[in-house]
C-alpha positions in Angstrom: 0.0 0.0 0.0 1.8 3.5 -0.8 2.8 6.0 1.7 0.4 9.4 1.5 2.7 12.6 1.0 2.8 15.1 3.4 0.5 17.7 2.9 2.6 19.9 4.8 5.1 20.5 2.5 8.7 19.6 3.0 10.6 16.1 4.1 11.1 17.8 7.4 8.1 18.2 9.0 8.2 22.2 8.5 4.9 23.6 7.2 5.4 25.5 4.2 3.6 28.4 5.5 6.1 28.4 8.5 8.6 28.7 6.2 7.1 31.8 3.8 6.2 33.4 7.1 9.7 33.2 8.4 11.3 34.6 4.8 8.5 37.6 5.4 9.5 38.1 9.0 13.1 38.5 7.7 12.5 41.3 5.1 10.4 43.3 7.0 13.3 43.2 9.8 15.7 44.0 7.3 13.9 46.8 5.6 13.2 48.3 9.4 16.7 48.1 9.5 17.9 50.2 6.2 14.7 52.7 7.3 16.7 53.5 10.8 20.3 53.1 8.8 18.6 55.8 6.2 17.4 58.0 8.9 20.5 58.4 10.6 22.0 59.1 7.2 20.2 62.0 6.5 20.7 63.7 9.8 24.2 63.5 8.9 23.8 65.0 5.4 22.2 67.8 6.5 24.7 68.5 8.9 27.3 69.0 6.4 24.5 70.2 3.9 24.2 73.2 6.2 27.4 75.1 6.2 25.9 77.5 9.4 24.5 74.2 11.6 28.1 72.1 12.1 30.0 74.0 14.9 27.5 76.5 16.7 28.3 73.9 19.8 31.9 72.8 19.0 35.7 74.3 19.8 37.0 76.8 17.3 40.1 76.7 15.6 41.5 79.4 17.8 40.7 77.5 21.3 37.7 76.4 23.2 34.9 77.6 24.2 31.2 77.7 23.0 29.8 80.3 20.2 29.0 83.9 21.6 25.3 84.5 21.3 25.5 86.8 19.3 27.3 84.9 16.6 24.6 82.0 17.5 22.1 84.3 16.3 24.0 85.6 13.2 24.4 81.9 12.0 20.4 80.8 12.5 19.9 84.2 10.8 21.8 83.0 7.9 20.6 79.5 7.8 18.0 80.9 5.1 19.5 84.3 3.1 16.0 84.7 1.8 14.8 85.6 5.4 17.9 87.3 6.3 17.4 90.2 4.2 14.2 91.4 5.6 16.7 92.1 8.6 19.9 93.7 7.4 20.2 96.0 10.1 19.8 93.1 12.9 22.8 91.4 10.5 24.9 95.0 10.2 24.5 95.1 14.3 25.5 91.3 15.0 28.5 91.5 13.1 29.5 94.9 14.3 28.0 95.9 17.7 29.2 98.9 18.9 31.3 98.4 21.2 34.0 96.4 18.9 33.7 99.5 16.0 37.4 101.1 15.8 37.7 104.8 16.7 37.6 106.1 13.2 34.4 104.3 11.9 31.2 105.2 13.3 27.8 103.8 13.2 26.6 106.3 10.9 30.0 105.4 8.5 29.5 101.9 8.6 25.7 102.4 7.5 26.5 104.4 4.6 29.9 101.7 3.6 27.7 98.3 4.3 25.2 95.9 2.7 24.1 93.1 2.6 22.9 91.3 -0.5 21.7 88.3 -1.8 23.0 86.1 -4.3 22.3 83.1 -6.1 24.7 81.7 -4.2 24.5 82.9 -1.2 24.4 85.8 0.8 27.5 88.8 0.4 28.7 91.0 3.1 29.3 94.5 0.5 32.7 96.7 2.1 33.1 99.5 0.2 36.9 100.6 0.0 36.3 103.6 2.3 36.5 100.8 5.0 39.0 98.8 4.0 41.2 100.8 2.2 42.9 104.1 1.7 42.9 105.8 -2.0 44.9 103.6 -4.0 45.6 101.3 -2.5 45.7 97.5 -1.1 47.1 97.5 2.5 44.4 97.2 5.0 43.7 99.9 7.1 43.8 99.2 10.9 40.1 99.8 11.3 39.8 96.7 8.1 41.7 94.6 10.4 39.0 95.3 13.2 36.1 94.6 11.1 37.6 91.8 8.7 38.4 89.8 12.4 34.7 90.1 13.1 33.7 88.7 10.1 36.3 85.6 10.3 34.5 85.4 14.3 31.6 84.0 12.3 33.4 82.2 9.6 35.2 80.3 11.7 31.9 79.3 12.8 30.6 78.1 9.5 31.7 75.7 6.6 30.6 77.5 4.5 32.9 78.1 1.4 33.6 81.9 0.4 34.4 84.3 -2.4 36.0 87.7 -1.7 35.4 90.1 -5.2 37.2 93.3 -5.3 35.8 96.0 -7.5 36.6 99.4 -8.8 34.7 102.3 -10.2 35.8 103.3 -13.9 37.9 106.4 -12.7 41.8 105.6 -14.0 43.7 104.5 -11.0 46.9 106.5 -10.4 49.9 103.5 -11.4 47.7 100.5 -11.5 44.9 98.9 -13.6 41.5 99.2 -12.1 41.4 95.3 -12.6 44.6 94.2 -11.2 44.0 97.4 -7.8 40.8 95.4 -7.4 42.5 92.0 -7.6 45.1 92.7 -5.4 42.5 94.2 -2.7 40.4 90.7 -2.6 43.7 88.7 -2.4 45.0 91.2 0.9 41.6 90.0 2.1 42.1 86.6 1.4 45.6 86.6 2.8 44.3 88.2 6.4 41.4 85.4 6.9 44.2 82.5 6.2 46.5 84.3 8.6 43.6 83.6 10.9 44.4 80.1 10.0 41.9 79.0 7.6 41.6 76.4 5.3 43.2 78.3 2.1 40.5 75.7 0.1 37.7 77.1 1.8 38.7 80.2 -0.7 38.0 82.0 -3.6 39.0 85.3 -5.3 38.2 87.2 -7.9 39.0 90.9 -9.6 36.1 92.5 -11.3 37.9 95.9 -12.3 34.6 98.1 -13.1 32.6 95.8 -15.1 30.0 95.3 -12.2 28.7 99.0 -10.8 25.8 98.3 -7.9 25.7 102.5 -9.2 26.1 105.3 -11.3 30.0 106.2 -12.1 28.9 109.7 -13.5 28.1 110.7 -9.7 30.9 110.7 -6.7 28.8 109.0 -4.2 28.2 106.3 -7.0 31.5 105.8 -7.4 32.5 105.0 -4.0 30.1 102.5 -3.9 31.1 100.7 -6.7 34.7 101.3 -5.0 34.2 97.8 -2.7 35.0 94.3 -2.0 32.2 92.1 -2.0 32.7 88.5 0.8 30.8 86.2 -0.3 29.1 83.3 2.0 28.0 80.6 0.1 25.3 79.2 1.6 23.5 77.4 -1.0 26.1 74.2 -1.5 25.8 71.8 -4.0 25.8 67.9 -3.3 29.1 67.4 -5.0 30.6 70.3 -2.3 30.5 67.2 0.1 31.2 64.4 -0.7 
């Protein structure tokens, strides 16, 4: 008389369904498992995807210690340009409170000699060369070294890569090209942030000459502030930038 296969399925006693339930029990495990692994991914790319996030809780370069508020604030300001420019005077006074202006620039200079614009990159901290410089030329000015060491305070800060433009108005510069004058004036700058002991990568420069006015040439006023170096935060990163 033959022997009745086992409706169960399998010449080990296992029921098949024990078996498909098992090989279910497994994926859903492992996709929980790539859900939490992809979770904690992303927390960490947008860490690093946010250039102003990274260190507001960390050591500096220069030594410990946490952030000063005030640079706290500056950096959630600048976490989204966009919003940033409906404040550019709560920006202006963050960066350069009173109490660190040097003697020879006042308020009321530093109103008329800063802005604060948005690009497609980013958002740009606007000098004009009656801050940094005296007529002519490229060595800082001692009141430049007080204000550029308040802007590396929040750079140093940040991630965020930078470009430093130097530009000229179109009045002929006694001795040197307006191009090469406004070259040599982003590269000083440059120069003072890596004596601060940055990351020379983190860098850019460029020399516009005149070929990008904010103003009219044909007026004085116009002219000096198209006379002006233009720091560049780049806050809007691309994926590449990181990995």
């Amino acid at each position: 008389m033959a022997r009745k296969k086992d409706k169960g399925g399998g010449g080990s006693g296992t029921p098949a369904w024990l078996v498909t339930f098992s090989d279910l029990v497994t994926l859903l495990l492992t996709f929980f498992v790539l859900l939490l692994s992809m979770a904690s991914m992303d927390r960490v790319m947008l860490a690093r995807m946010s250039p102003f996030q990274s260190r507001t809780d960390y050591i500096s370069h220069q030594g410990a210690g946490k952030v000063p508020t005030r640079v706290q604030v500056l950096l959630k300001l600048l976490e989204d340009p966009a919003s940033a420019l409906d404040k550019p005077e709560r920006i202006k006074d963050l960066l350069f409170p009173d109490e660190v202006l040097p003697p020879d620039i006042d308020v009321s200079t530093l109103d008329r000699n800063l802005r604060i614009l948005e690009k497609p990159e980013g958002l740009a901290i606007v000098l004009t060369n009656d801050l940094l410089f005296a007529p002519g030329s490229y060595a800082l000015s001692d009141g430049a070294r007080t204000l550029l060491e308040q802007v590396g305070l929040m750079l140093q800060y940040s991630t965020a890569d930078c470009n430093i433009a130097g530009f000229s108005d179109t009045s002929p510069s006694s001795g040197m090209d307006n191009y090469v004058l406004s070259g040599k004036r982003a590269l000083v700058v440059l120069d003072y942030f890596i004596a601060m002991g940055f990351d020379p990568t983190r860098f850019s420069i460029s020399g516009y000459g005149p070929d990008k006015p904010v103003a009219d040439n044909d007026t004085e006023g116009g002219r000096a502030q198209n006379r002006r170096v233009e720091i560049l935060l780049k806050t809007t990163q691309w994926m590449g930038r990181y990995m």
